[in-house]
C-alpha positions in Angstrom: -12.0 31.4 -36.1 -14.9 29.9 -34.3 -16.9 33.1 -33.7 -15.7 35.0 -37.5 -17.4 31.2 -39.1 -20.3 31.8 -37.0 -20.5 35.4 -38.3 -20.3 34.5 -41.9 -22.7 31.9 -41.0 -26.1 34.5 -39.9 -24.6 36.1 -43.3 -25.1 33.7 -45.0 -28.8 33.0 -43.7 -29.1 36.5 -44.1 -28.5 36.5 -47.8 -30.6 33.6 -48.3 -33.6 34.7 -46.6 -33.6 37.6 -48.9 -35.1 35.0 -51.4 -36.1 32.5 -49.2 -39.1 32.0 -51.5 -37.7 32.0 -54.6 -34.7 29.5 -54.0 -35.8 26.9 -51.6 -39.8 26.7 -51.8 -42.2 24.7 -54.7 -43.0 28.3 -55.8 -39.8 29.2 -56.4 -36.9 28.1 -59.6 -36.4 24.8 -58.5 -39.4 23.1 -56.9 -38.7 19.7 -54.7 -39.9 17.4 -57.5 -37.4 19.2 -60.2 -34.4 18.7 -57.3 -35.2 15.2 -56.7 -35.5 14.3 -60.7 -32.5 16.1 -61.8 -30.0 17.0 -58.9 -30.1 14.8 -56.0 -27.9 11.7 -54.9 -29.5 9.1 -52.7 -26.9 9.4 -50.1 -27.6 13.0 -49.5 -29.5 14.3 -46.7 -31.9 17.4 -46.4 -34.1 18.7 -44.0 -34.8 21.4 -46.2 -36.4 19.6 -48.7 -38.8 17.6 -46.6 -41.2 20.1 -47.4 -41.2 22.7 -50.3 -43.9 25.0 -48.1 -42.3 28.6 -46.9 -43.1 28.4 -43.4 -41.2 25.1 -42.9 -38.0 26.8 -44.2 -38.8 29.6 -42.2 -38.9 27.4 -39.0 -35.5 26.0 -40.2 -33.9 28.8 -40.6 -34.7 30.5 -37.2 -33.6 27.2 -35.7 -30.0 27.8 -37.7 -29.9 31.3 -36.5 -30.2 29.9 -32.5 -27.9 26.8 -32.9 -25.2 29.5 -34.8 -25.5 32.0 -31.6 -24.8 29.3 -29.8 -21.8 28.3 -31.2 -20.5 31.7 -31.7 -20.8 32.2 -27.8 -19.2 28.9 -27.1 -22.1 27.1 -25.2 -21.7 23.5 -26.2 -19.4 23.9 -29.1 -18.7 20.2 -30.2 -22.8 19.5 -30.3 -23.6 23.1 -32.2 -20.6 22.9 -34.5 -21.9 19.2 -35.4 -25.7 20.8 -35.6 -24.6 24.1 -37.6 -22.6 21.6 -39.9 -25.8 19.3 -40.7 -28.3 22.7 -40.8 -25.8 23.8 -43.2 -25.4 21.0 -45.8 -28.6 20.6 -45.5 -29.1 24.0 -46.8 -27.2 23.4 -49.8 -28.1 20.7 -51.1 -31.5 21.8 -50.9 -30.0 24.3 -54.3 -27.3 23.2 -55.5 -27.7 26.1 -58.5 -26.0 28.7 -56.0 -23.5 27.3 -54.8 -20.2 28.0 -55.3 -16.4 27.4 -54.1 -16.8 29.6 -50.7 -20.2 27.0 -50.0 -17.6 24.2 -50.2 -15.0 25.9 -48.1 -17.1 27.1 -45.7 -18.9 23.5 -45.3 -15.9 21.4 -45.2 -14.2 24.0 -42.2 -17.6 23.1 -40.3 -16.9 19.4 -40.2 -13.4 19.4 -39.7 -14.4 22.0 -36.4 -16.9 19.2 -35.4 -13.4 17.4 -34.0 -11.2 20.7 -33.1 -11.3 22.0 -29.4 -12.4 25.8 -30.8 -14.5 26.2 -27.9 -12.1 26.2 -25.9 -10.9 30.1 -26.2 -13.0 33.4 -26.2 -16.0 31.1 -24.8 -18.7 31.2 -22.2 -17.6 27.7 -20.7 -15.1 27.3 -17.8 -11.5 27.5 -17.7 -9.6 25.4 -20.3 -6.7 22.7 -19.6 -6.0 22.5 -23.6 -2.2 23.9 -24.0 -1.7 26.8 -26.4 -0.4 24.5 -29.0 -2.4 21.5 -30.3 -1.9 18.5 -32.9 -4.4 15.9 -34.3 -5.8 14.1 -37.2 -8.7 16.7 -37.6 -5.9 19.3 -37.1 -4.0 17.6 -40.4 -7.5 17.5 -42.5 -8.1 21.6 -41.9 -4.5 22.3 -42.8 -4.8 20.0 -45.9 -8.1 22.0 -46.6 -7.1 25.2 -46.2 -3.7 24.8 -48.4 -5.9 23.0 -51.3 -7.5 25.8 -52.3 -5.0 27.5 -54.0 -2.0 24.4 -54.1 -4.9 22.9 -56.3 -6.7 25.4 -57.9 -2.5 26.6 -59.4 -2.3 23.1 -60.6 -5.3 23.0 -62.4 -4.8 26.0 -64.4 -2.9 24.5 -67.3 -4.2 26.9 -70.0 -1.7 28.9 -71.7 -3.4 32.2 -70.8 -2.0 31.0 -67.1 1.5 29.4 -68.0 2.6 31.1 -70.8 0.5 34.2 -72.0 0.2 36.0 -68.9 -3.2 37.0 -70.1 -5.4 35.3 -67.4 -6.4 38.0 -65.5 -7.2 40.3 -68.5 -9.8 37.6 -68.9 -11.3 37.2 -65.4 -11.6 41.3 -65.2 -13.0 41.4 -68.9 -16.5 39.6 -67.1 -18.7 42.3 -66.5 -20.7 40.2 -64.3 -18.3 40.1 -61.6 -15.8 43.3 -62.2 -15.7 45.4 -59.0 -14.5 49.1 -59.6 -11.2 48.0 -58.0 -11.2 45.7 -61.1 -12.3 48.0 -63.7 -9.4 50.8 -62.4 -6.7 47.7 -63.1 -8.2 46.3 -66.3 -7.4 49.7 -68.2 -3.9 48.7 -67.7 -2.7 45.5 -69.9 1.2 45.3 -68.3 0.5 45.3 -64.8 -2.3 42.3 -65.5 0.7 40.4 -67.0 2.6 40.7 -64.3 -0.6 40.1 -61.5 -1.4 37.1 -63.4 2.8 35.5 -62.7 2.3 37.2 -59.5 -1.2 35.3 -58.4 -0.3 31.6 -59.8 3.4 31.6 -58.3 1.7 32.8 -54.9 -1.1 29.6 -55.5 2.0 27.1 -55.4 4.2 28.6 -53.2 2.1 29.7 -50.6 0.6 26.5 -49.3 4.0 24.9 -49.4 5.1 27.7 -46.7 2.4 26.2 -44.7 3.2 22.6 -44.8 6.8 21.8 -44.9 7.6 20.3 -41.4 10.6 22.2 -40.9 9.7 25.7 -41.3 9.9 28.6 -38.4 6.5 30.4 -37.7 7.8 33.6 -39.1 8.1 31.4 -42.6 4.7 30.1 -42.2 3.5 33.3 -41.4 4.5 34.9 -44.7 2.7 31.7 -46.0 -0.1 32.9 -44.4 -0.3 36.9 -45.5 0.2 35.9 -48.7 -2.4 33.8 -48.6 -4.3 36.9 -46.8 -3.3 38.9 -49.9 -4.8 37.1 -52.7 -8.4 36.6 -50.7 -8.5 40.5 -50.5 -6.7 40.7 -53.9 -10.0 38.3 -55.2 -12.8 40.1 -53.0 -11.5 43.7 -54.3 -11.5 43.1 -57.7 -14.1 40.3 -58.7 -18.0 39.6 -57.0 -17.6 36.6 -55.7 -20.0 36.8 -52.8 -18.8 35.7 -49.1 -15.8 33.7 -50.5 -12.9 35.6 -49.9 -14.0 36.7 -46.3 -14.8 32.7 -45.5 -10.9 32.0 -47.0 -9.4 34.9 -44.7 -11.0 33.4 -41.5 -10.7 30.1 -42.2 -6.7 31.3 -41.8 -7.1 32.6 -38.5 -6.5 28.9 -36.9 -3.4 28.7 -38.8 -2.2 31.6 -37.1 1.6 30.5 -35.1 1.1 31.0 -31.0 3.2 34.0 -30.9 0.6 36.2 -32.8 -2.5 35.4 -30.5 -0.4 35.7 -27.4 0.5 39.5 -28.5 -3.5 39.9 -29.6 -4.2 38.4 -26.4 -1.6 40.5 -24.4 -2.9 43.8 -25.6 -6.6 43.0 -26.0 -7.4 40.1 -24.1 -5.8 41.0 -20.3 -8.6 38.9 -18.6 -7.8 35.7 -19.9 -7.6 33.0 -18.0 -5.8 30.2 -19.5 -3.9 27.4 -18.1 -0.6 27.2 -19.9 -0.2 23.2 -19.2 -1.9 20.1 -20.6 -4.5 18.7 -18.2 -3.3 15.9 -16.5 -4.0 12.4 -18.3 -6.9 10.3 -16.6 -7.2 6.8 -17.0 -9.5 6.1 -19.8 -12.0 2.9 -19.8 -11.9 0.9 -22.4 -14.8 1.8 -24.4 -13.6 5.3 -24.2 -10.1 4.0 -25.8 -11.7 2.2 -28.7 -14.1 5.0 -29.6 -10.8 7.4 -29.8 -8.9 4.7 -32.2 -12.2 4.6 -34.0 -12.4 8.3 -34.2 -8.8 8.3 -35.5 -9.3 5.6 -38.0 -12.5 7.4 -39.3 -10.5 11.0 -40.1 -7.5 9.4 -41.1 -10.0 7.6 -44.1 -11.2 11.4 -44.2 -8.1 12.9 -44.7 -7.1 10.1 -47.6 -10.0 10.7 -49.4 -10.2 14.3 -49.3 -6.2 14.4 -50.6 -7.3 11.3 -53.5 -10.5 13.8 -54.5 -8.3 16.6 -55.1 -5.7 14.7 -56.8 -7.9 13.3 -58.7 -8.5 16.2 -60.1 -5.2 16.9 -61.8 -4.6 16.0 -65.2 -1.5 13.9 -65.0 -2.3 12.2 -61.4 -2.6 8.1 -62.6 -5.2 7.5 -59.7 -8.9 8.3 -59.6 -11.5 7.1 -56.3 -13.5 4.2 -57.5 -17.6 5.4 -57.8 -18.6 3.7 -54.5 -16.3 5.2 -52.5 -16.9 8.7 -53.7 -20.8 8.1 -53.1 -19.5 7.6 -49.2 -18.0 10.9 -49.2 -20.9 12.5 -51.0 -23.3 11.5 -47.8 -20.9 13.4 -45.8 -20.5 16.1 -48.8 -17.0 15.7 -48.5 -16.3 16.1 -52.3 -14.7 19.0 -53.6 -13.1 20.7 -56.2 -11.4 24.0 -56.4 -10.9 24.4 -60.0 -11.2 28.3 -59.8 -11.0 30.2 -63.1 -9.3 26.4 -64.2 -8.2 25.3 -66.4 -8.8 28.4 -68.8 -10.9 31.2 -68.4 -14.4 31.3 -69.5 -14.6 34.4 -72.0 -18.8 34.3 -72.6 -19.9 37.0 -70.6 -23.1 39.0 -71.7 -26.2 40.1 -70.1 -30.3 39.7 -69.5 -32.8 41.0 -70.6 -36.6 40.4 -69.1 -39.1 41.4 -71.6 -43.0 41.6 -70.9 -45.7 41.4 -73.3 -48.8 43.2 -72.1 -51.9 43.6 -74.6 -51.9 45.9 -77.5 -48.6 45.0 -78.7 -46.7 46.8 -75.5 -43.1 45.7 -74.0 -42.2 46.3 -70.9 -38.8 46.0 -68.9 -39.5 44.0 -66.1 -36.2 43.6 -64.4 -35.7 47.7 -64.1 -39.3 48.6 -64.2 -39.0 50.6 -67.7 -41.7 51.1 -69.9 -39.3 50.3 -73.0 -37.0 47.2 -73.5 -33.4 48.2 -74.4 -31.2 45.9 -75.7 -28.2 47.7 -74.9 -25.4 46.9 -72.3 -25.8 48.1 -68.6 -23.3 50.7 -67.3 -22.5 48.0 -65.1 -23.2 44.9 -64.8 -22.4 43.4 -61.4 -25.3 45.0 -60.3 -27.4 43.3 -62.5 -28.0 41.0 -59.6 -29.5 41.3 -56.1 -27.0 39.0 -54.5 -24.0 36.6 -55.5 -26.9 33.5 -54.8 -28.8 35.3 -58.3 -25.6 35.5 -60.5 -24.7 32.0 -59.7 -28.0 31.2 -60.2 -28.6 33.0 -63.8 -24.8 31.7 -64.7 -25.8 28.3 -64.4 -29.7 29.0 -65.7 -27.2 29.5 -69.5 -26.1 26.9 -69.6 -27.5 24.1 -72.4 -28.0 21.0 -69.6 -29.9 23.1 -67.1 -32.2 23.5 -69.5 -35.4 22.1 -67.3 -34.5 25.3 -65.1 -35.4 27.7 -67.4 -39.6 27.1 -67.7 -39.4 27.3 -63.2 -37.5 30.7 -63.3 -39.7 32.4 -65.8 -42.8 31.4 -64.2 -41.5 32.5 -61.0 -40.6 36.0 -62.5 -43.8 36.6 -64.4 -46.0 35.1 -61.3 -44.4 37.6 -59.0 -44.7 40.2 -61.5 -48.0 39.6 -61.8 -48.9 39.9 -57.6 -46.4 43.2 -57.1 -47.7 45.0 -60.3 -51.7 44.2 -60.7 -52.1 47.3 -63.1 -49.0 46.1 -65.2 -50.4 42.8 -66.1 -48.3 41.0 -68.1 -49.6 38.4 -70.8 -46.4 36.4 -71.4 -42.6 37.1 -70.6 -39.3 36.0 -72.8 -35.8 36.3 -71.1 -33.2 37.0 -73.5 -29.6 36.4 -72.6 -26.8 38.5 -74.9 -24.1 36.8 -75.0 -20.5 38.8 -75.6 -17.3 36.8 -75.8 -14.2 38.5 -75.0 -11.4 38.7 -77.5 -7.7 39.1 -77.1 -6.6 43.2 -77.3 -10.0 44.5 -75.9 -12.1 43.1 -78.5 -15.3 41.6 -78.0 -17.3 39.0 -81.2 -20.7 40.6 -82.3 -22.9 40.2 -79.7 -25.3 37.1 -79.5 -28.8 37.5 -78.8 -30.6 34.4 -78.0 -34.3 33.8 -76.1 -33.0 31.3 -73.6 -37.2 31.3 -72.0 -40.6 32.1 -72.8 -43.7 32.1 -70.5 -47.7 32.5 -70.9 -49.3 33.9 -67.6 -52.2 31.5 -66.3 
């Protein structure tokens, strides 16, 4: 699990430096002084946005990219896994306008790591005394994590499209934003989506519970665990939802009962060399006894607060966390919610369109380089965007109370237009979104055409 998180994690950089400039820089859509107005808590913390020049996030980001090798390799895991953890909550809540549930999964897995022993297989250190098996507190909170997303997320969806109407996934696969081809193939056929829709939301409750009960064999908890497997892929096949499926399957491989890795390790690993035993226990001092009970009390508080958050969360639950304490587990960005396609399913889908005025009276199509601005629906329309980080972006860039975002994205379009395109100077630019809601049967409302922005060039 240690070295497939660190994967995801130079992904993830990866993705981000593709727009490096546009999403964490002043010259970018959200600008340090816009963050700190609108979107920032005074118990958060960010490196990121000491500085809203490129070449500091630049020097950031390299530094992420050495601590993550670093962990993936095993060298000082505890102190990486800890540095990796603040580098990458740092990095989101430098924009918290691309984010979505995978960010959360994949930050809260880091800090649980922080007190798990996963450096000690598959490392470069020296032989390990942990035993094969191993129980603590942080070993509770990542079990709690990992069966929240879905225990949760089932218990959130109270719409009747879920509980009733079987119509839920008809819904999600109607979004041309985020349809996949595997997606489009299945929406043609209205039955089997019925079925899938039972199908996913029975798995969401059961699943988890597979996982949890004390008293279950491994072989139980492993069927737990490929269902689980099964409705990740099921959700990274048929919908765009960036790195979050991959970061739920290998956040799943630490669940994985002993008898599985010792036939991975039997046929691939023969050079192992593990002691089966415990290490023998040394007599602690004192200090080092009261830091452990400390250590103890501290995730226990963790693990409570994290179960209360998501609780919290359900309709019918009597208890909600008071403010303050919440603001204590927003400096640790501990808070969390995974209210996925909950409790209904959105239905406005629709589509941009960048128009450029350029003298004479002459529109140009600035997102596809056209000469000609058409109105008319692309072919297909996840790939619309350059990465998952853009259509999480523009998702959020429609709606009413991000309205301050708009001005900060057009300028940044029309300035950048400007600098590629010298001979296609553009005067001004509008971004029009068109908005289609999806009706029951296949139907869609008239379309919706609405100028969310509009820009002058300097």
């Amino acid at each position: 699990m240690r070295i497939g998180i660190g994967i995801i994690l130079l992904v993830d950089l990866l993705i981000r430096s593709l727009s490096i400039k546009a999403f964490f820089t002043d010259e970018g859509v959200l600008p340090l002084e816009t963050l700190k107005q609108y979107n920032w808590s005074p118990v958060y913390f960010s490196f990121h946005a000491l500085n809203g020049e490129l070449w500091w996030q630049i020097l950031l980001f390299i530094l992420n990219v050495i601590c993550i090798v670093l962990l993936i390799i095993g060298f000082r895991t505890r102190l990486f896994t800890f540095i990796c953890w603040v580098l990458l909550t740092s990095l989101q809540n430098r924009n918290p306008f691309i984010l979505q549930g995978g960010d959360d999964l994949l930050r809260l897995l880091l800090f649980w790591a922080v007190f798990l022993p996963w450096g000690e297989r598959y490392s470069i250190q020296k032989k390990s005394h942990y035993p094969q098996k191993y129980f603590s507190w942080a070993a509770i909170g990542y079990l709690l994590l990992v069966c929240s997303v879905f225990f949760f997320s089932a218990l959130l969806k109270t719409s009747p499209e879920w509980r009733n109407e079987g119509t839920a996934l008809y819904y999600a696969l109607s979004l041309d934003q985020i349809r996949m081809p595997l997606g489009s193939f299945l929406y043609q056929f209205p039955m089997a989506l019925k079925c899938l829709t039972h199908i996913v939301f029975s798995i969401e409750l059961i699943a988890p519970l597979l996982l949890l009960l004390p008293f279950v064999s491994n072989k139980i908890r492993l069927i737990g665990l490929i269902a689980y497997a099964f409705l990740y892929i099921g959700i990274g096949s048929t919908l765009y939802v960036g790195l979050f499926y991959i970061i739920g399957l290998v956040s799943l491989i630490g669940l994985l009962p002993s008898f599985t890795m010792d036939w991975f390790e039997d046929r691939f690993y023969r050079n192992r060399t593990l002691s089966e035993a415990p290490k023998e226990i040394e007599k602690s001092s004192f200090l080092m006894v009261v830091l452990l009970y400390l250590k103890n009390y501290f995730l226990i508080a963790v693990t409570i607060f994290c179960l209360m958050m998501n609780l919290g969360s359900v309709r019918k639950f009597p208890y909600t966390l008071d403010p303050a304490v919440i603001a204590y587990g927003k400096a640790l960005r501990l808070e969390q919610n995974w209210g996925m396609f909950s409790p209904t399913i959105l239905k406005d889908d629709g589509w941009f369109v960048y128009s450029g005025f350029r003298s004479k009276g002459k529109y140009i199509d600035i997102k596809h380089n056209l000469d000609s601005v058409s109105f008319k629906k692309p072919e297909y329309g996840v790939t619309e965007f350059e990465s998952d980080r853009w259509r999480k972006f523009q998702e959020n860039y429609t709606f009413h109370n991000n309205n301050y975002m708009r001005p900060f994205y057009c300028n940044y379009l029309l300035k950048k237009w400007n600098k590629e395109h010298p001979n296609k100077h553009l005067e001004d630019l509008t971004i029009f979104f068109m908005k289609e809601t999806t009706l029951p049967d296949y139907k869609v409302k008239p379309i919706e055409k609405t100028a969310v922005c509009n820009c002058i060039a300097n």
